[in-house]
C-alpha positions as a printed Julia matrix, in Angstrom:
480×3 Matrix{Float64}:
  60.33  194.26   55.33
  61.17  192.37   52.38
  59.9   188.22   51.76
  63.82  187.09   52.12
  64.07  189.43   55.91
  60.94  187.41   56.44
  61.64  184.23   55.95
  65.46  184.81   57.23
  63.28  185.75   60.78
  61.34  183.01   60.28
  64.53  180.66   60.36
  66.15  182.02   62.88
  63.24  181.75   65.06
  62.44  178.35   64.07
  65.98  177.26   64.82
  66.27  178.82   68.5
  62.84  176.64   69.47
  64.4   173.76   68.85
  67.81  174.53   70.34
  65.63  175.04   73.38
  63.56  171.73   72.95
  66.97  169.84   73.12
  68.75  171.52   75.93
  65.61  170.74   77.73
  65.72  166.79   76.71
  69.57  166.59   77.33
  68.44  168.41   80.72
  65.78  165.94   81.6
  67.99  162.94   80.75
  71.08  164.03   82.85
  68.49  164.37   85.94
  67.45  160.62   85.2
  70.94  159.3    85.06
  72.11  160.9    88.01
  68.91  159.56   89.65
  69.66  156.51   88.33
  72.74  156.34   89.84
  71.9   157.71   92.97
  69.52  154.63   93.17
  72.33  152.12   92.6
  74.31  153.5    95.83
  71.58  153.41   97.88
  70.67  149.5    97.28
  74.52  149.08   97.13
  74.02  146.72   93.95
  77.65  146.14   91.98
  78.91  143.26   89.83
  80.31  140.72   91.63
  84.54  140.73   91.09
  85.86  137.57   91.94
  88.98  137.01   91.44
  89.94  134.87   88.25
  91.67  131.28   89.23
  93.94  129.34   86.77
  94.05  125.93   86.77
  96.6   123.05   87.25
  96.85  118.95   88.1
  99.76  119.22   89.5
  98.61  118.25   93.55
  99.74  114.58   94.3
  99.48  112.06   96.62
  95.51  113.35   97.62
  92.16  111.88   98.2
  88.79  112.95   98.78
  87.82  110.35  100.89
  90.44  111.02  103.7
  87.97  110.4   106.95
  87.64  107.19  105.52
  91.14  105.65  107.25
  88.86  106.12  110.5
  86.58  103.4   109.0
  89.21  101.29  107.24
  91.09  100.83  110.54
  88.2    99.9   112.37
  87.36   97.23  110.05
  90.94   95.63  110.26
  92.01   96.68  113.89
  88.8    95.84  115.98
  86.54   94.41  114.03
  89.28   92.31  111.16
  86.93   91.86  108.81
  89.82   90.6   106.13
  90.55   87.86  108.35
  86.88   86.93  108.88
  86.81   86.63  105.15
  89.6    84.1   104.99
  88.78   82.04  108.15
  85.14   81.79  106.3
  85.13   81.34  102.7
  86.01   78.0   101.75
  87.41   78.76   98.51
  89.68   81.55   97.19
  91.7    82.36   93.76
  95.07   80.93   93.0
  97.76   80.79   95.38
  99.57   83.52   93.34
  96.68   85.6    92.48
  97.83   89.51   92.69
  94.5    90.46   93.66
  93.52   88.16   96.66
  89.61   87.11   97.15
  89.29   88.43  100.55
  91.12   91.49  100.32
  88.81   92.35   96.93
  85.7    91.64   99.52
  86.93   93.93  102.11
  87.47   96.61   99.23
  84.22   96.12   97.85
  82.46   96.71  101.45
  84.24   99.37  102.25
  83.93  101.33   98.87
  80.19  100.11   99.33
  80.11  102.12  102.76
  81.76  105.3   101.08
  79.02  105.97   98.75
  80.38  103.92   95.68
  77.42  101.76   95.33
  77.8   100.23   91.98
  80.68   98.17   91.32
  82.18  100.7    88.2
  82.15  103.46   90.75
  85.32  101.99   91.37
  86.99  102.87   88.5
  87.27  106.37   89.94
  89.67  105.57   92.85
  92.03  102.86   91.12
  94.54  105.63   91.8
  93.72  107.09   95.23
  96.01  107.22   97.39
  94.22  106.12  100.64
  92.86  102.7    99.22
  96.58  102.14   97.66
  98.57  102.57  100.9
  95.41  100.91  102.87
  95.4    97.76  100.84
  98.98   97.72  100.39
  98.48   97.54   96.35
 100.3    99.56   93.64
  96.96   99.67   91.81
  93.32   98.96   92.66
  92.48   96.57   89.9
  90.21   97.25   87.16
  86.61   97.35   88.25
  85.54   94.47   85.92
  88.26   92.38   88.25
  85.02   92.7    91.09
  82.68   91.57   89.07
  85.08   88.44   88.25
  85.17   88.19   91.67
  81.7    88.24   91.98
  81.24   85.37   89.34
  83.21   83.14   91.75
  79.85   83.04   93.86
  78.07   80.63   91.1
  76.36   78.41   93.7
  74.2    78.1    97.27
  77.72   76.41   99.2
  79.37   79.61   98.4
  76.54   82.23   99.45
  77.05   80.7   103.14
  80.44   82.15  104.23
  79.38   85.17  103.64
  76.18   84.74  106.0
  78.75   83.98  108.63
  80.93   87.18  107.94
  77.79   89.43  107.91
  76.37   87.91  111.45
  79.92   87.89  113.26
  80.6    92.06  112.34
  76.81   92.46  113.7
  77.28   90.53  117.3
  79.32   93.42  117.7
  76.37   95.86  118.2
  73.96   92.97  119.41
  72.75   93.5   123.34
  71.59   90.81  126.17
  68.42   90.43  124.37
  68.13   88.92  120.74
  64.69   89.56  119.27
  64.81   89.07  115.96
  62.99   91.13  112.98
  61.29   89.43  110.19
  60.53   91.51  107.42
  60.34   91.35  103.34
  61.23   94.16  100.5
  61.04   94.35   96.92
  63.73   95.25   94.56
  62.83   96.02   91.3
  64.77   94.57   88.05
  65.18   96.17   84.86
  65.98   93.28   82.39
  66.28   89.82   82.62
  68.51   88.62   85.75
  67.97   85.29   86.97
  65.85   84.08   89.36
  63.54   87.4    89.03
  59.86   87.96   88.63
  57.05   89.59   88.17
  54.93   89.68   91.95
  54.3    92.52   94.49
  56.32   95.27   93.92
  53.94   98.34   95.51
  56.51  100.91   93.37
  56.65   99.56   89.86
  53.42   97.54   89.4
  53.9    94.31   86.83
  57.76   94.48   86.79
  59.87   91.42   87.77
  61.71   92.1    90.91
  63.67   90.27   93.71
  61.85   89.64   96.78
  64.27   89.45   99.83
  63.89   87.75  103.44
  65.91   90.23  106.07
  65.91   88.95  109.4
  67.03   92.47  112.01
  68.38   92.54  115.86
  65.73   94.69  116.75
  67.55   96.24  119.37
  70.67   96.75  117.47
  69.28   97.5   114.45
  71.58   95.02  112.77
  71.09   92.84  110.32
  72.11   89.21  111.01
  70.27   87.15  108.1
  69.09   87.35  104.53
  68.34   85.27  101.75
  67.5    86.9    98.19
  64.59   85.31   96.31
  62.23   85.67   93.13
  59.57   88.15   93.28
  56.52   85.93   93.17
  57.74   84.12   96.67
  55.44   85.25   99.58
  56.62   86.76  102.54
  56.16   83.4   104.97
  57.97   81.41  102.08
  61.53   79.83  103.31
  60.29   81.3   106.94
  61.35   77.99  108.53
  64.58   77.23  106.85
  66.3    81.36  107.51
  65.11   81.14  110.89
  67.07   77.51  111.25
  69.76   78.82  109.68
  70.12   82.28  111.75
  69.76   80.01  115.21
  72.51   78.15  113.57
  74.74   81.32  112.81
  74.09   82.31  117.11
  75.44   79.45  117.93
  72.1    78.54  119.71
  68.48   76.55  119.83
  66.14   79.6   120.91
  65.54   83.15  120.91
  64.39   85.95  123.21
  61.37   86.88  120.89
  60.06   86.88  117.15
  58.39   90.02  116.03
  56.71   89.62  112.41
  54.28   91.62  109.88
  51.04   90.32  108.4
  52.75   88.07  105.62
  54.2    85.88  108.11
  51.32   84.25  109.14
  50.21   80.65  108.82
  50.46   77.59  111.32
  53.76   76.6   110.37
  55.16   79.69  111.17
  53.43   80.16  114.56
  54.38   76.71  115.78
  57.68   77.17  114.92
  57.67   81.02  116.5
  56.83   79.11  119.69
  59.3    76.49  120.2
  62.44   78.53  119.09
  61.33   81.43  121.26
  62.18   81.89  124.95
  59.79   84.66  126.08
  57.76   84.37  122.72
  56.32   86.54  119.45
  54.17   88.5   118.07
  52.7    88.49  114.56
  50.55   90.49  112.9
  47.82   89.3   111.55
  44.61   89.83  108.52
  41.45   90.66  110.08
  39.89   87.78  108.0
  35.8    86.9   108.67
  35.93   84.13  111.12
  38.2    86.07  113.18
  35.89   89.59  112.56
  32.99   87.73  113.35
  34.55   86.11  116.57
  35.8    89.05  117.92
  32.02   90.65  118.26
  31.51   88.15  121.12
  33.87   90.46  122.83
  33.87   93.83  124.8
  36.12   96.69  123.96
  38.29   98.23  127.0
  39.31  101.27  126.39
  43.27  102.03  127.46
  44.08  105.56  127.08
  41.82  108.84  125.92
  44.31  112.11  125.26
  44.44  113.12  121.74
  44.04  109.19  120.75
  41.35  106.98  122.12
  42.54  103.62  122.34
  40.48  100.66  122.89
  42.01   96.9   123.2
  40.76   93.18  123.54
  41.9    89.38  123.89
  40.68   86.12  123.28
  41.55   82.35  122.57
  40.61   82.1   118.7
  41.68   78.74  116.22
  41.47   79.44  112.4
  40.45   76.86  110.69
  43.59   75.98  109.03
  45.39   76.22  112.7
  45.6    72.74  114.79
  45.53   74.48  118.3
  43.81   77.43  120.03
  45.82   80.56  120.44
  45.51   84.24  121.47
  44.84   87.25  119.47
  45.02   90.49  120.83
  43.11   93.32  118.81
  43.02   97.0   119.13
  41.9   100.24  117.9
  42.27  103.48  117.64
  40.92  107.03  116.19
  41.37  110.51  116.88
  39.72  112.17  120.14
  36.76  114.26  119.04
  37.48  117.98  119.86
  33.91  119.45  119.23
  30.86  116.96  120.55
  27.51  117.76  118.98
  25.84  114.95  120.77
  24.36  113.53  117.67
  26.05  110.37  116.63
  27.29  109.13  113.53
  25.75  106.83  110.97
  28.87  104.46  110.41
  31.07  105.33  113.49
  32.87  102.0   112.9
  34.52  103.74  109.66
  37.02  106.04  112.08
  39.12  103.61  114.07
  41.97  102.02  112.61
  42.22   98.42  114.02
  44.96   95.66  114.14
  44.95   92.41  115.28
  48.11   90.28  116.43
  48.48   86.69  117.05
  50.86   85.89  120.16
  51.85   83.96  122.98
  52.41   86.66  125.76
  50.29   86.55  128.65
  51.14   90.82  128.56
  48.69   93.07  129.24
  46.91   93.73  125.48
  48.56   97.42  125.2
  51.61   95.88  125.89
  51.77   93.83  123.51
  50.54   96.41  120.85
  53.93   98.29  122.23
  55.84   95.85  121.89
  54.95   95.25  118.23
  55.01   98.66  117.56
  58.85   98.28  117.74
  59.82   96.5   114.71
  58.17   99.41  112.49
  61.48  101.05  112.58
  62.44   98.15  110.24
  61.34  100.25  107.29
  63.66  102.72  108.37
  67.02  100.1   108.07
  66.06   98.72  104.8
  65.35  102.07  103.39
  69.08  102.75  104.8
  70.44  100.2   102.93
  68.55  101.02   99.69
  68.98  104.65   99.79
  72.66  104.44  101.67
  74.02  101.36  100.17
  72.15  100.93   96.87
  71.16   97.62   98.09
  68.84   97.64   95.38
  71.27   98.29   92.7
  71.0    94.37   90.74
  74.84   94.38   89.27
  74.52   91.51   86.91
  72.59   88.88   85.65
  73.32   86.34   87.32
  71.34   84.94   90.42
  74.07   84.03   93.09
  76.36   87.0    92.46
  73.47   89.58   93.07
  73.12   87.27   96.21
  76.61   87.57   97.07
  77.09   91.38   96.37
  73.41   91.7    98.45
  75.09   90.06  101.55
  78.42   92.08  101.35
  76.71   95.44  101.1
  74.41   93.88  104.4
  78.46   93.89  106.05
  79.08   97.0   105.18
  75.61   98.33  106.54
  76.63   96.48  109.99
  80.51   97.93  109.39
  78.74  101.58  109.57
  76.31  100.84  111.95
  79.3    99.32  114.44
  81.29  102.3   113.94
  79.0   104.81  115.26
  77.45  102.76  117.89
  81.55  101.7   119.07
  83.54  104.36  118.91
  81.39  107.56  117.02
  81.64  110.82  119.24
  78.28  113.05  119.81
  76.15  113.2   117.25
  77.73  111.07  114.76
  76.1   108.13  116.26
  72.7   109.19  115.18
  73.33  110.41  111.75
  72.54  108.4   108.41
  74.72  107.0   106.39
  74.56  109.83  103.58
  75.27  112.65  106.11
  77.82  110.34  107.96
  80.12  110.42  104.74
  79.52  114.33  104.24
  80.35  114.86  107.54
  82.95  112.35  108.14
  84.48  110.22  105.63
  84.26  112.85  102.72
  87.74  114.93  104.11
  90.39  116.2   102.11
  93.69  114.62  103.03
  97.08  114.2   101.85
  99.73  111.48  102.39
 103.3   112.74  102.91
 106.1   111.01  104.23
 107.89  112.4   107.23
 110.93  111.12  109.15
 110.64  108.03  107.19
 106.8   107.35  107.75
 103.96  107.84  106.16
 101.14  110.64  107.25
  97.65  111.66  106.13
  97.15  115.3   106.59
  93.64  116.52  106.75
  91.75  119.37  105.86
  92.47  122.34  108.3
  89.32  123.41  107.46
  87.66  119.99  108.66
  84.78  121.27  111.37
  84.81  118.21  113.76
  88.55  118.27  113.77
  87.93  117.68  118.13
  85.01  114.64  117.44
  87.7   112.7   114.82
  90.36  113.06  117.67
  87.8   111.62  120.02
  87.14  108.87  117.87
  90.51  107.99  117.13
  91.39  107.76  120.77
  88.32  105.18  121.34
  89.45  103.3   118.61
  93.0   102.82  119.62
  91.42  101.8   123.11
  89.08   99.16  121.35
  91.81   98.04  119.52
  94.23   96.61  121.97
């Protein structure tokens, strides 16, 4: 064999190896993607083919906001708080005003109780439908036209209708028994509005802040009194003069009870606790020296022993700042111990969590500890009307508008709370705020006219369809 039949072999050879080498690549990759494949059908994984939507704002006469003629009529038709407004404010705009003062107040609460918690949320429903027909306007004004309105409330005289508008909607909830609430919040500033300063403020440390008085029906949960103050006023400051002024408001000299926390405390406010009181009040009080050291003299009786051992005692005690003798109930409390080793501890006093309360009830000491007990769901209210009404949302700079726009969203928190304790079907009546307009107010509707009247359609889609109708039918009772 000749070199060129060699290397012609040689080719040839070299040439079929790697025609093999590749059908066996193409082989193995074919087995992969058919694997591959298989494994896709089997987790039945696809792309997702929704169906492409064009757009167009072309649907009139709507508004999101169409469970909200449930609330509106309930304000005018049982509870009329426009005409409250007028038979209470002692001044108004001019005669020929387009925009009225007390129909701009009713707005503002009830946008306030729909989730539009700053005045220049507003803006967004100058045009809705709903609030047009409602109001009886062509156009909601512009939203700097509120905080004109606002302006108008430039001095104390004028803060005072509005006291009287926010305690008449909440005598609607209030029960046989009046025992009034004291408690105190901080609302925190961020610039330079009158009348603030820099005092407690347990979220934003060194910052000036309001400091408001709220004065609650504890067993309505409404509120019937506030006054807005700096942020350096203690609690017990101006005690006197809103508890004078909410007796006035009732129409009446005395009280069922006073319930208060530790920063009501102080003579003044005890004496006065005990004349305007029929049954009488408890206040919660600083375990200061004199008292620790007077309460030794004293045995411990122990109450109850389940998962919590509770231990109480009474006794006459007179600070030294006090001019009589009164009674001071203290008690304690700790965890049972599960697992007893029978060796004691070295500083057992460190486990029990103690309390002591100032009061005039002749109650059994647990009793009274009760009793207090039930004002803690204050916290609860004015973190409603922070979190649900953005009470704590300063609009301006100015001292007696804040006051003024603090008061009006107070109305609206009683508006809400009257509505679901009046007429609210089921489980509406324990919802908050927030979920209350998700699951009521927020509804799709439509306004149409039909035989020569006007109609709001709802959502078909709307869940509680049979709870509205249920509502509606106790309103129209209430009503007439």
């Amino acid at each position: 064999m000749s070199m060129d039949d060699s290397n012609a072999v040689n080719k040839r050879h070299w040439r079929m190896k790697r025609e093999r080498i590749r059908g066996i690549v193409e082989l193995q990759n074919k087995h992969k993607t058919t694997e591959g494949a298989l494994l896709m059908t089997k987790h039945n994984t696809k792309e997702f083919g929704g169906q492409r939507l064009d757009e167009s704002f072309s649907l009139k006469h709507t508004t999101p906001y169409g469970g909200a003629n449930l609330l509106w009529d309930y304000a005018e038709s049982a509870v009329g708080l426009s005409r409250l407004f007028v038979n209470s404010l002692g001044f108004s705009k001019a005669a020929n005003a387009k925009y009225p003062l007390h129909q701009a107040l009713t707005v503002l609460v009830l946008a306030s109780a729909i989730g539009l918690d700053r005045i220049f949320h507003l803006a967004g429903i100058e045009d809705d439908p709903l609030f047009l027909r409602k109001s009886g306007w062509t156009k909601l004004p512009d939203y700097t036209t509120f905080y004109n309105d606002l302006n108008r409330f430039d001095e104390a005289a004028k803060i005072e209708p509005l006291r009287v508008v926010l305690t008449a909607v909440a005598k609607r909830t209030q029960r046989k028994k009046c025992i009034l609430d004291f408690d105190s919040t901080a609302e925190t500033v961020y610039g330079n509005q009158e009348g603030a300063a820099v005092g407690y403020n347990p979220n934003k440390h060194g910052r000036k802040s309001y400091h408001p008085l709220m004065v609650f029906d504890g067993p309505s949960q409404a509120l019937v009194n506030a006054m807005l103050r700096p942020g350096n006023a203690a609690s017990s400051d101006s005690f006197v003069g809103l508890l004078h002024g909410t007796l006035a408001l009732f129409g009446r000299e005395r009280v069922d009870s006073l319930r208060m926390d530790a920063g009501f405390a102080g003579d003044d406010v005890y004496a006065e606790a005990e004349e305007h009181t029929v049954l009488g009040y408890v206040a919660k009080s600083k375990i200061y020296k004199d008292l620790a050291e007077h309460a030794r003299c004293f045995p411990w009786r122990r109450v109850e022993c389940t998962d919590v051992i509770i231990e109480v005692k009474s006794f006459a005690h007179q600070a030294k700042k006090w001019r009589k003798t009164r009674r001071v109930v203290m008690v304690r409390y700790r965890p049972a111990e599960t697992v007893t080793t029978g060796q004691g501890k070295l500083f057992d006093d460190l486990d029990w969590q103690t309390a002591a309360m100032v009061t005039n009830f002749d109650w059994a000491e647990e009793d009274v500890w009760h009793f207090y007990n039930q004002r803690c769901s204050q916290e609860n209210y004015i973190k409603e009307m922070k979190d649900g009404f953005g009470m704590d949302k300063i609009p301006g700079g100015d001292f007696y508008p804040n006051y003024a726009m603090m008061l009006l969203k107070g109305i609206s928190y009683n508006l809400v709370l009257g509505l679901k304790k009046e007429i609210a079907a089921g489980r509406f009546e324990r919802l908050t705020v927030v979920r209350l307009r998700r699951e009521l107010f927020w509804v799709v509707g439509k306004i149409v006219s039909h035989a020569g009247r006007l109609a709001l359609k709802l959502s078909a889609n709307y869940r509680a369809q049979a709870d509205y109708l249920c509502m509606r039918r106790t309103l129209d009772a209430l009503a007439t």
